[in-house]
C-alpha positions as semicolon CSV with decimal commas, in nm:
position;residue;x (nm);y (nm);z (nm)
1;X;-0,452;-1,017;1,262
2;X;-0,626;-0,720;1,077
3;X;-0,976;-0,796;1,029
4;X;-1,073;-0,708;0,666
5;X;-1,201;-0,423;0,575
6;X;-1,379;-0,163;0,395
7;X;-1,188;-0,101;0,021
8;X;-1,292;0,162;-0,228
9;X;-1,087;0,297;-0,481
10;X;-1,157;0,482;-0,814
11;X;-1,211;0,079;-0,989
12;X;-1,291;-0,109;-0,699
13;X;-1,520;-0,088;-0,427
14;X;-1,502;-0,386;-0,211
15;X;-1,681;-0,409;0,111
16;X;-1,435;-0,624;0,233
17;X;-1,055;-0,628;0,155
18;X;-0,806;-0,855;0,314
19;X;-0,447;-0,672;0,361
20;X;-0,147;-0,949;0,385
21;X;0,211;-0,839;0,332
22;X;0,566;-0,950;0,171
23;X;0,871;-0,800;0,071
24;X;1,022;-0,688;-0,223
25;X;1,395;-0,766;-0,349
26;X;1,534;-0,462;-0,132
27;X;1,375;-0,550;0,226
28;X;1,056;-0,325;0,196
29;X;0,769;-0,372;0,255
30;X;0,491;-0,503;-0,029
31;X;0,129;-0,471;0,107
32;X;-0,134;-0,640;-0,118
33;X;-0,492;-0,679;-0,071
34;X;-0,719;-0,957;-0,126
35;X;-1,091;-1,034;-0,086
36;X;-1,216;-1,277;0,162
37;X;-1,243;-1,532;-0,118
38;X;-0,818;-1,464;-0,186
39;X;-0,874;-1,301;-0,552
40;X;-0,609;-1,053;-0,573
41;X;-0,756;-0,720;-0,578
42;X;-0,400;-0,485;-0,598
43;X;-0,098;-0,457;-0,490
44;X;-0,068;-0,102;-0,263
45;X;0,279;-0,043;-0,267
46;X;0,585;-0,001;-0,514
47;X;0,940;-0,051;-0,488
48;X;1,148;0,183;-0,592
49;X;1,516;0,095;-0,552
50;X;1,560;0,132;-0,921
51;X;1,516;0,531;-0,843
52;X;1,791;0,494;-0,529
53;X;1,473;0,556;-0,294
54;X;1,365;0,312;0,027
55;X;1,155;0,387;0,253
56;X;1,223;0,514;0,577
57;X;1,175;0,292;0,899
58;X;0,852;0,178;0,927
59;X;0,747;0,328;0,628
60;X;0,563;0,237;0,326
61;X;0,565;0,349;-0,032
62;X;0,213;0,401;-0,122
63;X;0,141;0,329;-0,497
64;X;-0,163;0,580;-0,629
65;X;-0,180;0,615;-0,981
66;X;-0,324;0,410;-1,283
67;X;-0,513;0,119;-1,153
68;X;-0,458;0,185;-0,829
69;X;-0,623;0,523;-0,804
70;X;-0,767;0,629;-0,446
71;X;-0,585;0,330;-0,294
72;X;-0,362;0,651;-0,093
73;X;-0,714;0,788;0,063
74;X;-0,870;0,425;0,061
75;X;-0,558;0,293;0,279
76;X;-0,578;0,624;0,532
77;X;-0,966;0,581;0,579
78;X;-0,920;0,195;0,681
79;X;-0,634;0,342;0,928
80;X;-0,345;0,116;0,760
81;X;-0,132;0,427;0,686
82;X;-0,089;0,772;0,816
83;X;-0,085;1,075;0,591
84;X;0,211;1,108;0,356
85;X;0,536;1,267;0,466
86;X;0,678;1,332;0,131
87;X;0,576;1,276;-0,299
88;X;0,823;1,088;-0,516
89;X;0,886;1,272;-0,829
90;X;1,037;1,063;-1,083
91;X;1,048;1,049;-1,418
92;X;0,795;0,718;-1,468
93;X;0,589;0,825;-1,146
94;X;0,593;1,220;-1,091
95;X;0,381;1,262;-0,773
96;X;0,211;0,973;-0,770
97;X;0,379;0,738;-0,509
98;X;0,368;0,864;-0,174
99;X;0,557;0,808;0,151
100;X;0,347;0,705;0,441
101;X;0,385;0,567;0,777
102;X;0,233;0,252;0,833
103;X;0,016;0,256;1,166
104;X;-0,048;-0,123;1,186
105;X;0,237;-0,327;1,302
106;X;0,357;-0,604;1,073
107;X;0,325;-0,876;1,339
108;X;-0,055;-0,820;1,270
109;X;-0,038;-0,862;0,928
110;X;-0,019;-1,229;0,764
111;X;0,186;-1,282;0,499
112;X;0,092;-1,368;0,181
C-alpha cells in the first residue's frame, strides 16, 4: 500500500492525499485521490479512447488542465509518475494531458 502523501496543486494543497485506482471502460488505468477522511479530492487521469489514444504499457494518462492544474508536477514530486514521454494534442485538450510512466506498481495501490 502507498502511504498517503503530500498533494499540492494550483486549488488544492493537501498535506495528505490518498491515491487508490480503477479502470476506465477501455482497460486503463483511472488514478484518483482522496484525503484520509475519503472526500474525493480529483481524479488524475483521463481516458481518451474517444481520440483513438491508450496508453502505452504501464502507462498513465496524466490529466493537467482546468481543475486539475499542477496535478502533472504534484504527481512527479510524490514519485507516482515519471516525467512525460509525449503531450496529447487534441482538439478539446491541446497539450494538456500528458503521457507518463507510472513508477508505483498497481498491486500497491487499493482500489477504489
Amino acid at each position: 500500500m502507498i502511504e498517503p502523501f503530500p498533494f499540492s496543486t494550483v486549488y488544492c494543497d493537501e498535506p495528505e492525499a490518498v491515491l487508490r485506482k480503477g479502470e476506465y471502460h477501455d482497460g486503463s488505468i483511472a488514478l484518483r485521490l482522496f484525503t484520509p477522511l475519503g472526500e474525493t479530492l480529483c481524479t488524475a487521469t483521463v481516458c481518451m479512447s474517444y481520440y483513438n489514444e491508450t496508453p502505452a504499457e504501464d502507462c498513465v494518462f496524466i490529466r493537467d488542465h482546468d481543475e486539475n492544474a499542477g496535478v502533472l508536477e504534484a504527481l512527479l514530486q510524490a514519485g507516482i509518475v515519471g516525467m512525460p514521454q509525449r503531450a496529447l494534442d487534441t482538439p478539446r485538450v491541446p497539450k494538456y494531458a500528458y503521457e507518463c510512466e507510472l513508477l508505483v506498481a498497481l498491486d500497491d495501490i487499493d482500489d477504489i
